[in-house]
N, C-alpha and C positions, 0 to 999 in steps of 0.2 A: 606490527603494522602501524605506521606512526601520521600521524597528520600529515599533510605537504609542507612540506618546506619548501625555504625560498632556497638557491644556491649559496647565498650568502650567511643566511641561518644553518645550513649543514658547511660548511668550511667553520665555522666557529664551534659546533659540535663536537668537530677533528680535534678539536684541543682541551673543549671544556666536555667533560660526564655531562651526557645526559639522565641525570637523575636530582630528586625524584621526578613524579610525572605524577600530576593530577586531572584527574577529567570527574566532572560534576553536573549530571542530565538531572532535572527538572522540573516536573509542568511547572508552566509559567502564561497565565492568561489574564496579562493586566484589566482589559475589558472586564471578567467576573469576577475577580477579586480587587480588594482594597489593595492599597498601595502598603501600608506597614505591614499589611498580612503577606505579602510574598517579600519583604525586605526582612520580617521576623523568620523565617522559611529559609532565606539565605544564611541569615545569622549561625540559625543552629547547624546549617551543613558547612560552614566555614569552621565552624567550632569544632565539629568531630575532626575535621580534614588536619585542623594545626594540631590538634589534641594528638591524632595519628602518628603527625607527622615529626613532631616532636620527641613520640613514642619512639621511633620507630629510626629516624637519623639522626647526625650531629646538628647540634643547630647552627652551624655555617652555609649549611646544606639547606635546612628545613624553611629557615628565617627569608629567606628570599624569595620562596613559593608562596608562603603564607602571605608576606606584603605586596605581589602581586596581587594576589586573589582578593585581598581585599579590596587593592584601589580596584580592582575589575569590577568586585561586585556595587561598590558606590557610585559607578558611571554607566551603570545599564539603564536601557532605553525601556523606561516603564509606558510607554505610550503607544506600544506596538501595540498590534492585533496576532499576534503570533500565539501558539498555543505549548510550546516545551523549549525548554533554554538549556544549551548545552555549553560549559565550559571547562577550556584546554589550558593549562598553567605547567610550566618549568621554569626552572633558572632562567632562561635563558628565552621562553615563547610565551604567548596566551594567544588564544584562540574563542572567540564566543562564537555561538549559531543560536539564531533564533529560526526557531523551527514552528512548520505549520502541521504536523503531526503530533496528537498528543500523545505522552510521555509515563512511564513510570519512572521513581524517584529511583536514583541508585549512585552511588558515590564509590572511585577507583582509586586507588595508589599504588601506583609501581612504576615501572623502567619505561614503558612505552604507553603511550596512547592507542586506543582501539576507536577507533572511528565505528567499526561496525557493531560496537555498541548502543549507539543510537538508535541502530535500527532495533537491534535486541531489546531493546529497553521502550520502543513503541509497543503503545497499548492495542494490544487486538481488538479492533471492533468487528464486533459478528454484525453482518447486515445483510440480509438477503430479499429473494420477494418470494410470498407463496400466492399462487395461483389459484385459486380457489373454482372445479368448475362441476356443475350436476347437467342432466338431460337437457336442463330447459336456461341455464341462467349463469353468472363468472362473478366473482372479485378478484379483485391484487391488492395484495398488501405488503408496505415494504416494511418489514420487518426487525428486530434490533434484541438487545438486551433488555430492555425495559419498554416496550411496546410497540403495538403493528398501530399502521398510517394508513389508512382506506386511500387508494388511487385511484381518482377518480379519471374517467379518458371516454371521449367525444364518441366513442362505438356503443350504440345499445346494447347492454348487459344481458339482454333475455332474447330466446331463441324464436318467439315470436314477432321479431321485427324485423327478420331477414326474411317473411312468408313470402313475401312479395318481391322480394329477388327472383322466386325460385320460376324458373323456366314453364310454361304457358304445360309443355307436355310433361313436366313431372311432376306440375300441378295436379295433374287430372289422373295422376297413377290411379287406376283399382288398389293396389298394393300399398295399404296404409305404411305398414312396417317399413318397405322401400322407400316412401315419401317421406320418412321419419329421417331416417340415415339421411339422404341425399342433404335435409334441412338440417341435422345436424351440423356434416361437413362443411357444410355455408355457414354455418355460426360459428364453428367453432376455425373456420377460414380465416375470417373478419377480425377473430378476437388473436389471433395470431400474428396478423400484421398489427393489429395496436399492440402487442408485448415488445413487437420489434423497435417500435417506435418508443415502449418507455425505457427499453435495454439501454437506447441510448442515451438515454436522460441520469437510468441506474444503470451501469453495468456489473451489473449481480450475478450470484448465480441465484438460479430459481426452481423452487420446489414444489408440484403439482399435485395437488389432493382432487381426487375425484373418484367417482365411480370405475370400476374396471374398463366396462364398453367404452366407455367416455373416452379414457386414458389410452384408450386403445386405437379409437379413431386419430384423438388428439398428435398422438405419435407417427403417424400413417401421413396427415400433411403437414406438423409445424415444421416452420424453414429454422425455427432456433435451437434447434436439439442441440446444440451443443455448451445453450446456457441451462439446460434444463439437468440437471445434478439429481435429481432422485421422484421417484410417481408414486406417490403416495396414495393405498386403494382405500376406497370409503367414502360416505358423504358428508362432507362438512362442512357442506354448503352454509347451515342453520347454527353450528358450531360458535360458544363462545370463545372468545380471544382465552380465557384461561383453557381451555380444553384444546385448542391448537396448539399453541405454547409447550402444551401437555408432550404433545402430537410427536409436536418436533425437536423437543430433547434429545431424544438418544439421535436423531439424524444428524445434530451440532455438536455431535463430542469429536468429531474426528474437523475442527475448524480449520486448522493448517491447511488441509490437504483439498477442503472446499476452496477455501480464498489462493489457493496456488492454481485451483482450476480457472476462478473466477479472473485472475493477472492473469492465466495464457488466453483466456477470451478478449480481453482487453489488447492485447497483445495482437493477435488478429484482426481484431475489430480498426486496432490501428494502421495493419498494414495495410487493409482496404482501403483506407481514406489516407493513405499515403502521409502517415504521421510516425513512420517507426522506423529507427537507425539499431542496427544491431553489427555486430564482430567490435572489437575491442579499440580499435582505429578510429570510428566513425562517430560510436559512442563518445569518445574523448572529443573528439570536435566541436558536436551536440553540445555537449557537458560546457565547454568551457564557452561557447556562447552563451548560455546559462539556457537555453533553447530544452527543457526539459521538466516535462512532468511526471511521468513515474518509471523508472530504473527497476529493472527484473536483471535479478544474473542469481548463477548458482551460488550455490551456499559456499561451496570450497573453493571457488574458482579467485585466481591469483596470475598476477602477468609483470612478471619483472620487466621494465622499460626504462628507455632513456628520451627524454624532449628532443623534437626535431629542432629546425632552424627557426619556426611559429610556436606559438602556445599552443594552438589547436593541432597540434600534430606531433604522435609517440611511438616509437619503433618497439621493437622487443630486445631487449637487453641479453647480450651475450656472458654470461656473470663470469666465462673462463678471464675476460679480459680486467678481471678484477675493478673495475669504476666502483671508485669510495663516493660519487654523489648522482648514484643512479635512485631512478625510481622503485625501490622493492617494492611495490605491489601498486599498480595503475590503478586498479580497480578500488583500491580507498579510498584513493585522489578525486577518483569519478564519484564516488558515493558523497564525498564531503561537497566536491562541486555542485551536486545537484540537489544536497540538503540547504544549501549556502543558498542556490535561489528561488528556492520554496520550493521544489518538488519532493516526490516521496520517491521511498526505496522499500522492494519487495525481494526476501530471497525464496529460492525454488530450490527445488530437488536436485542434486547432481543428474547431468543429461537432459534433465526438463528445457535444456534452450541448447541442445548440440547442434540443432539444425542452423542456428543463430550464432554461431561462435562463444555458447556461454554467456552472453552477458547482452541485454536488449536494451533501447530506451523508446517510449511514447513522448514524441513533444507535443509541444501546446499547440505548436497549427506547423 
């Protein structure tokens, strides 16, 4: 699955090997690093690549890669605010991305380029919010690797500020315990539409500590259930950050399959506000207006095509008719498109977007 080519770069292809083929991802965040500290960084990953490559081919072959790569890496743009830099090198192509997703290091050589390395080689960030709620009182904290963020939001925290909502005749219940519940549900109403309000702000998923009854009520009217990923019973209201943390270890070992949840709520969230293109057509459109900030498609999923009479328009390729300068796989093309103008890319489970054609995008507006 190779980079995009232009038409003119695969008819040259036809005659010359393409090989070798090097691609060399990253981090790269001139903002917090010194500038000879990430040019020292490149050095040693240019050095393994020709040491490789040397190894490994004739040097008629190898000596052409290497002298790309290196004038590539003496003319990179250290003044970005990008956070991982990705580069593509052959006889014959180079390719940079500077990318706004950070990055683990990882250096390729072989026959073809894998664009969906990029994504492979983005670093997981765990981030979610836990909810924190007892009888009388809530926090939100948006959560990470290395510590929780107290959220603070314009709704009173404690169950005693909604008394005075409560309705003149269930004020006056005999019926403590009834009066209890009814004010509960009014608290814990209130603080349900402020979550909504920060979902938007994070769209996380979110994890709910409380008491049983609490979590039980809670369940009974939140409109967000479908960002809420796990109810966690007990009080931990009074809890230090290390005893939460504690809490919710084993909840974060299965991370994949939380943040696949958290991208189809996103994914929804976007079709409401009429920001999501999905089937394989549309997506390409999107894409090559650069019209796009996070890209969902399945893991396997692939679409052999051919360019219409526009750039923004791709059909599906009939491979009997043998075309030596078709698109083998659309879907690379779209992932490169949409890493090239700063948005991110998420894969999902086979089937996780069949409703979708397989492959989704959220644009910016």
């Amino acid at each position: 699955m190779r980079a995009h080519l232009s038409k003119e770069e695969q008819e040259v292809i036809g005659a010359v090997r393409y090989q070798p083929e090097v691609s060399i991802i990253l981090p790269f965040e001139p903002v917090l690093s010194l500038k000879n500290e990430l040019q020292h960084q490149l050095k040693i990953a240019v050095g393994k690549v020709e040491s490789q490559l040397l190894a490994n081919y004739p040097i008629e072959k190898a000596m052409p890669v290497v002298i790309r790569l290196k004038n590539l890496t003496r003319n990179l743009n250290f003044n970005t605010r990008k956070k991982g830099l990705a580069i593509f090198v052959s006889p014959i192509i180079e390719k940079v991305f500077y990318l706004d997703i950070p990055v683990n290091e990882k250096i390729v050589i072989g026959e073809s380029f894998e664009i969906r390395d990029l994504v492979y080689c983005k670093k997981q960030l765990i981030q979610y919010l836990v909810l924190q709620l007892s009888g009388e009182s809530s926090k939100m904290y948006l959560g990470n690797c290395s510590k929780f963020i107290l959220i603070k939001s314009n709704l009173p925290q404690n169950i005693h500020a909604y008394e005075r909502d409560m309705p003149e005749k269930v004020g006056n219940f005999s019926d403590q315990d009834k009066h209890k519940e009814v004010l509960l549900d009014n608290f814990l109403h209130h603080l349900d539409q402020g979550l909504t309000l920060i979902l938007k702000a994070y769209p996380l998923p979110v994890f709910v500590m409380g008491p049983e009854k609490v979590l039980g009520h809670f369940k009974k009217i939140t409109k967000n259930e479908k960002s809420l990923v796990q109810f966690i019973h007990g009080n931990y209201l009074e809890a230090s950050e290390t005893e939460i943390r504690e809490v919710m270890k084993s909840y974060l070992n299965d991370w994949r399959e939380i943040k696949e949840r958290a991208s189809l709520l996103q994914l929804e969230q976007a079709m409401s506000e009429n920001k999501l293109e999905f089937g394989i057509k549309q997506v390409w459109k999107k894409a090559t207006h650069k019209n796009c900030r996070l890209l969902l498609v399945e893991k396997d999923f692939v679409y052999p095509a051919h360019q219409g009479s526009q750039p923004d328009s791709i059909y599906k390729e009939d491979l009997s008719l043998d075309n030596p300068f078709y698109i083998k796989d659309a879907v690379d093309d779209i992932i490169e498109k949409v890493l090239a103008a700063g948005g991110d890319v998420e894969f999902v489970n086979n089937e996780a977007l069949k409703d979708y054609g397989h492959i989704a995008l959220i644009r910016f507006y």
